[in-house]
C-alpha positions as CSV (number, residue, x, y, z in Angstrom):
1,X,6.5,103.7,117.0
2,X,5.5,100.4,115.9
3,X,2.7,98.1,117.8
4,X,3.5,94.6,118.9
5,X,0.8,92.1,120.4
6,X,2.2,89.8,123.2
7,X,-0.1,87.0,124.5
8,X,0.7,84.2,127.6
9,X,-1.7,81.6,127.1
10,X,-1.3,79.9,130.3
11,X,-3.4,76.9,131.5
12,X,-5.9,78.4,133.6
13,X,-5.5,82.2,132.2
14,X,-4.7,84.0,129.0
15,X,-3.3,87.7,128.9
16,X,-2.7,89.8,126.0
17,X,-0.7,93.0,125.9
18,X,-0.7,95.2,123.1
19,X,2.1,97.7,123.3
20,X,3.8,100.6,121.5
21,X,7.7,101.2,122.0
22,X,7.5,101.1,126.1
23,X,3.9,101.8,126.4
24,X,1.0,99.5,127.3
25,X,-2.3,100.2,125.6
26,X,-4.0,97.8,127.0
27,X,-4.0,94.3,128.8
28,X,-6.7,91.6,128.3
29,X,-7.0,88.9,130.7
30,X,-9.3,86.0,130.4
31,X,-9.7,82.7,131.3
32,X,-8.1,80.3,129.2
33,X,-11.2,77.8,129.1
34,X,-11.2,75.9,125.3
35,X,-7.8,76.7,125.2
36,X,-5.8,73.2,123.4
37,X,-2.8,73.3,121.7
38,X,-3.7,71.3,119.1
39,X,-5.5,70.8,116.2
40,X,-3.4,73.8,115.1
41,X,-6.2,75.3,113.1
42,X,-8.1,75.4,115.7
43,X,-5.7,76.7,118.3
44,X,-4.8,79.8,115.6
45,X,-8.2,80.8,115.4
46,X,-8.8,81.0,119.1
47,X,-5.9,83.3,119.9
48,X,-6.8,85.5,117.3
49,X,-9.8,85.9,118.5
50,X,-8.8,87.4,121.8
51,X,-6.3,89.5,119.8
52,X,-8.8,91.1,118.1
53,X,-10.6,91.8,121.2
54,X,-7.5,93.4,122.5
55,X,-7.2,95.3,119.5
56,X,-10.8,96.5,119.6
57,X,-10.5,97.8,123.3
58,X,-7.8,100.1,122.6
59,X,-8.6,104.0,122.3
60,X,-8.7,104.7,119.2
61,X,-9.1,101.2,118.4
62,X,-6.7,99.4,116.1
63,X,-6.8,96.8,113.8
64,X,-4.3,94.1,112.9
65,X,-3.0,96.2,109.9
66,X,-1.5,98.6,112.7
67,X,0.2,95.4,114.3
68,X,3.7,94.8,112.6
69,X,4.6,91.6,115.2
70,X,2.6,89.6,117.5
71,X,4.5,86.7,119.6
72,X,2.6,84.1,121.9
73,X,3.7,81.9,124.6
74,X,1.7,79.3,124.5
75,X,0.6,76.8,126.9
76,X,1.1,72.9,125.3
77,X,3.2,73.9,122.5
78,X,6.1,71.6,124.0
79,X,8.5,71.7,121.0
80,X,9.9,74.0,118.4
81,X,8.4,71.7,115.8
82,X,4.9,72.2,117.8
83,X,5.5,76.4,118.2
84,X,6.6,77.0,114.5
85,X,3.3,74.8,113.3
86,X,1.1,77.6,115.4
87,X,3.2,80.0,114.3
88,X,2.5,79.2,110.7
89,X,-1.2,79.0,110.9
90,X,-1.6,82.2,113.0
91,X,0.7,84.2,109.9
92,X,-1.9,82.6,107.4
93,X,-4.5,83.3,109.4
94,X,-3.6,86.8,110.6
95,X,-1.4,88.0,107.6
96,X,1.7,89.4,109.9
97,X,4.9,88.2,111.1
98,X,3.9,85.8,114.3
99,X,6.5,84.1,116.7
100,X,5.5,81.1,118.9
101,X,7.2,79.8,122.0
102,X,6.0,77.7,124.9
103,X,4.8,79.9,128.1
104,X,7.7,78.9,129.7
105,X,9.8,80.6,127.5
106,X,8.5,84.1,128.5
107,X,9.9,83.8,131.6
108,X,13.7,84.8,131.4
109,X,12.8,87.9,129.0
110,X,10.4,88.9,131.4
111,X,12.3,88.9,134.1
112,X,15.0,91.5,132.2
113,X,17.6,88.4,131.6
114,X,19.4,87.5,128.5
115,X,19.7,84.0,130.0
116,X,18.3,81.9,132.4
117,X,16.0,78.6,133.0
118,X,12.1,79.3,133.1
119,X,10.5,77.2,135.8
120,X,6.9,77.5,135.6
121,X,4.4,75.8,137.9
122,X,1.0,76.2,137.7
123,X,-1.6,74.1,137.0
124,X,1.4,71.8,135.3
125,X,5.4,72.0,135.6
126,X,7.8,72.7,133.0
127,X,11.3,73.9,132.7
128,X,13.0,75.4,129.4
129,X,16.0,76.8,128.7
130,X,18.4,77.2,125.7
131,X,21.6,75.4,125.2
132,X,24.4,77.2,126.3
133,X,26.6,76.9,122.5
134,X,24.2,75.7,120.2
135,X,20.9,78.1,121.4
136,X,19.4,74.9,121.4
137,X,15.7,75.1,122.6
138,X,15.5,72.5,125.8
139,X,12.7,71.7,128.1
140,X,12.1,69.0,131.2
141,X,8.7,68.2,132.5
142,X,5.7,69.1,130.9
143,X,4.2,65.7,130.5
144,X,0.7,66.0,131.8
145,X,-1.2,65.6,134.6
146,X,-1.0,61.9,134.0
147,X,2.6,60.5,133.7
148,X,4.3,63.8,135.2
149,X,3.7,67.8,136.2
150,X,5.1,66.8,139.8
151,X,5.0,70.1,141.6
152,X,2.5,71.6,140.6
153,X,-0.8,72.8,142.0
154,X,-2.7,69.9,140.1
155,X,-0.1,67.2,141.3
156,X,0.6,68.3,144.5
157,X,-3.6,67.5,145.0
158,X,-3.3,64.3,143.3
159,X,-0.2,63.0,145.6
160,X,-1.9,64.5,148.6
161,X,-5.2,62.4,147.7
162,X,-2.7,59.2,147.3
163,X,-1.2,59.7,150.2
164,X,-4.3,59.8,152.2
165,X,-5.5,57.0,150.5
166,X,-2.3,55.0,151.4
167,X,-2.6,55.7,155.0
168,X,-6.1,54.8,155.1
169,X,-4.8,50.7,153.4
170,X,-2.6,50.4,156.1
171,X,-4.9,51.6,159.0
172,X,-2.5,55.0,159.9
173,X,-4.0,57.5,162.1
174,X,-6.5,60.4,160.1
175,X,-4.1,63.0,159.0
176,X,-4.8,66.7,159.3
177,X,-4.9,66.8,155.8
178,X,-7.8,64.6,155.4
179,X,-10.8,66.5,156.8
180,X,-9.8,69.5,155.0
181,X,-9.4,68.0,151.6
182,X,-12.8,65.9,152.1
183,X,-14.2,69.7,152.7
184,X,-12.5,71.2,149.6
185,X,-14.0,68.4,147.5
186,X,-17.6,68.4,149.5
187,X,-17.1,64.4,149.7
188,X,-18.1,62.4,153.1
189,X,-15.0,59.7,153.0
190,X,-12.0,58.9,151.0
191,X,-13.8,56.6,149.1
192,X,-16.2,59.2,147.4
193,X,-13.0,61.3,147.8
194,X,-11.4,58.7,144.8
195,X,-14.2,58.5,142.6
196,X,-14.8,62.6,142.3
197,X,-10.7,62.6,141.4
198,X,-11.3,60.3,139.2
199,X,-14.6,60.5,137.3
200,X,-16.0,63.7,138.0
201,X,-14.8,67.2,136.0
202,X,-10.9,67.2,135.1
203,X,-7.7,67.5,135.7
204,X,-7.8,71.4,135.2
205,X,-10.5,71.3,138.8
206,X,-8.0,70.0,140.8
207,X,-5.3,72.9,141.3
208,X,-7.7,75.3,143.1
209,X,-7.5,72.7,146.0
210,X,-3.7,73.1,146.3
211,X,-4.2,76.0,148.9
212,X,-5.7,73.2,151.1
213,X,-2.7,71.1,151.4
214,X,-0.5,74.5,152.3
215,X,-3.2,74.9,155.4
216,X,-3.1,71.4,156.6
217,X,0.9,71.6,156.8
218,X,0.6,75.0,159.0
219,X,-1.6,73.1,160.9
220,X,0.9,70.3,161.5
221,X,0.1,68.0,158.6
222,X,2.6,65.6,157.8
223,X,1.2,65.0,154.6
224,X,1.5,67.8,153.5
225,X,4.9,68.2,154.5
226,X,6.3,65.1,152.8
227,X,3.9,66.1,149.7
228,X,5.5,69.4,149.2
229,X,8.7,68.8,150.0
230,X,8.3,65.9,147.5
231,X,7.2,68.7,145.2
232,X,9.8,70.9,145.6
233,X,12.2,68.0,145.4
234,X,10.6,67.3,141.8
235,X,11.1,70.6,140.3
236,X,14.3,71.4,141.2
237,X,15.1,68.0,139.7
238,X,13.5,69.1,136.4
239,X,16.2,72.3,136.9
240,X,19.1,70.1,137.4
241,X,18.2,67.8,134.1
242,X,18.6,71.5,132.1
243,X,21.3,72.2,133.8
244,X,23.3,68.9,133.0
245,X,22.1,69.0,129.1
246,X,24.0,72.5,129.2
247,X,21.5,75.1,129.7
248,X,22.9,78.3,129.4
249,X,22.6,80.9,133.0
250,X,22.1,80.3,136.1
251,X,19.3,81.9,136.7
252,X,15.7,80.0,137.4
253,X,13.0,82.2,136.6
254,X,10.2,81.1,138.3
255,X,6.5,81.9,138.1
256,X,3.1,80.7,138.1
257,X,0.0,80.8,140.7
258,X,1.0,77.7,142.5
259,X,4.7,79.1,143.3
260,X,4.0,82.2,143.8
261,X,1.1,82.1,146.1
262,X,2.6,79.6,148.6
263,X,6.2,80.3,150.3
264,X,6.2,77.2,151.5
265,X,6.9,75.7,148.1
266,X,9.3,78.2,147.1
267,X,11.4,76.8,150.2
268,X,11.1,73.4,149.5
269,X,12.2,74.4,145.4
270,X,15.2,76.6,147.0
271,X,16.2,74.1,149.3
272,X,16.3,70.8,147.1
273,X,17.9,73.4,144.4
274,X,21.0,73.9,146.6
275,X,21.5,70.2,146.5
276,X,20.3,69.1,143.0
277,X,21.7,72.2,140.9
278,X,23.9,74.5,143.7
279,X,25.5,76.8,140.8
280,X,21.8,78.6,140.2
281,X,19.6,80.7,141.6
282,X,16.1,81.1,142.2
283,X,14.1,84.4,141.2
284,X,10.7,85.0,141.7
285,X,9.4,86.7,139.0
286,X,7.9,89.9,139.8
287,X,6.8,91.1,136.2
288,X,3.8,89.6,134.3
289,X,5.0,86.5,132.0
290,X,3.5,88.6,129.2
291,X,5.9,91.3,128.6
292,X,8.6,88.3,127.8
293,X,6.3,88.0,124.8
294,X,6.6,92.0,124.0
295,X,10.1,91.8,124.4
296,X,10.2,88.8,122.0
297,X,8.2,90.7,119.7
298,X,9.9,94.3,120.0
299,X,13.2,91.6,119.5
300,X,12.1,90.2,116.1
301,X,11.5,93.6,114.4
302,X,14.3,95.0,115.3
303,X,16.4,92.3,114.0
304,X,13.8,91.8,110.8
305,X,12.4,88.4,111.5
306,X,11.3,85.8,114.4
307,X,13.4,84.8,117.4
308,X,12.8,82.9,119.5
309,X,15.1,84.1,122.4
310,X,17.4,87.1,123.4
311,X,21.1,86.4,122.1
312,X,22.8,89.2,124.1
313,X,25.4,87.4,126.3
314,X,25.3,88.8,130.0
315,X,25.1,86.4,132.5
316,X,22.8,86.2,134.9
């Protein structure tokens, strides 16, 4: 049977599958730390290095000559333009057939579904879907830590820390919240709280403090509360966009550490979904991200060249 590579390269982890018909001969996981998008180049030759570790850790090990199709989902590649540039470098790089979508995209194949939005939310937010006529790739959110992401582990942190430093201007009572996120961050006061958010590490520190703001809320936080109901609100509104452009399913695929660690989140997404987009449904999804990628690439060579999505027609 023929080999395939998948590989999720997600912002805080990166897993690689390498797979023959229905059987999984091995999975990689490593962080995804130097992981960028772009320069292209650059990006090419740090997936194919984990593939060839992947490769190498198989028994017997294999080579790429035994792959015949590897598809990555890949974290940052936010249009097709984007994806078929990566694509491009890894086939020169690599010499075999290579498919390229954003992460998000693995989502509905993974969960079984011909169909569907992916909703992931992470360390950022993005939905994607495919345009019910045209197949049409489409996508809402995604925009970085800075102008966008709402809902996710990163943002929720960053709206928590406004919020805290918003009560503190106008003299409100300390918040529940507040000691515990001055712990998480090993700051004294909000003011040191501030200049760590904003001048020490990145970005990409901030989401393992999200489980913070889901403890101050069981502990009566109304911070929290508005904060992740706020978030929830968000990414149901990023759902709704896809679904007004004419996403095809109804179906919302969602996955990503954030979501799937803290029920209280999913609540908030299914509750602000039955308002903002009451025709879908939310599903959790249950397998790893990845083997939307091996599906992707078991897709393409049985149709002889790369797709981007499934095209069979049941709805979800």
């Amino acid at each position: 049977m023929s080999i395939v590579v998948g590989v999720d390269v997600g912002g805080t982890k990166t897993h690689v599958r390498v797979a023959r018909g229905e059987e999984r001969l091995v999975d990689l996981v490593v962080p995804s730390t130097g992981w960028t998008a772009q320069p292209f180049g650059a990006a090419a030759r740090w997936v194919a290095e984990r593939v060839h570790v992947a490769l190498g850790r198989c028994r017997p090990s294999l080579t790429l000559a035994d792959v015949v199709h590897l598809t990555v989902g890949a974290h940052g590649c936010e249009t097709p333009r984007q994806s078929a540039t990566l694509a491009e470098e890894l086939h020169h790089l690599l010499d075999l057939p290579c498919t390229v979508v954003n992460d998000a995209e693995l989502l509905v194949p993974a969960a079984g579904l011909d169909e569907g939005i992916g909703l992931v939310v992470g360390t950022g937010s993005i939905a994607v879907g495919r345009h019910r006529e045209t197949g049409a790739h489409l996508s809402a959110g995604g925009w970085g830590w800075v102008l966008g992401d709402d809902g996710s582990a990163s943002a929720l942190v960053r709206e928590a820390a406004r919020a805290l430093l918003v009560r503190a201007d106008v003299g409100a009572t300390r918040d529940p919240l507040e000691p515990r996120l001055l712990a998480s961050f090993g700051v004294e006061n909000l003011v040191e709280l501030a200049s760590v958010m904003s001048w020490r590490g990145g970005v990409e520190t901030w989401g393992r403090h999200a489980p913070v703001v889901f403890r101050a809320l069981e502990a009566g936080s109304q911070v929290s509360r508005a904060v992740v109901t706020a978030g929830g609100g968000a990414l149901a509104e990023l759902v709704g966009n896809l679904v007004y452009r004419g996403a095809a399913g109804t179906t919302v695929v969602v996955a990503g550490g954030v979501v799937t660690q803290q029920q209280a989140l999913r609540t908030a997404l299914a509750d602000a979904l039955a308002k903002r987009a009451p025709s879908t449904t939310l599903h959790l999804l249950e397998e790893d991200p990845v083997e939307g990628a091996v599906f992707l690439a078991r897709r393409s060579v049985a149709v002889g060249h790369a797709a981007l999505a499934p095209t069979r027609s049941n709805a979800s």
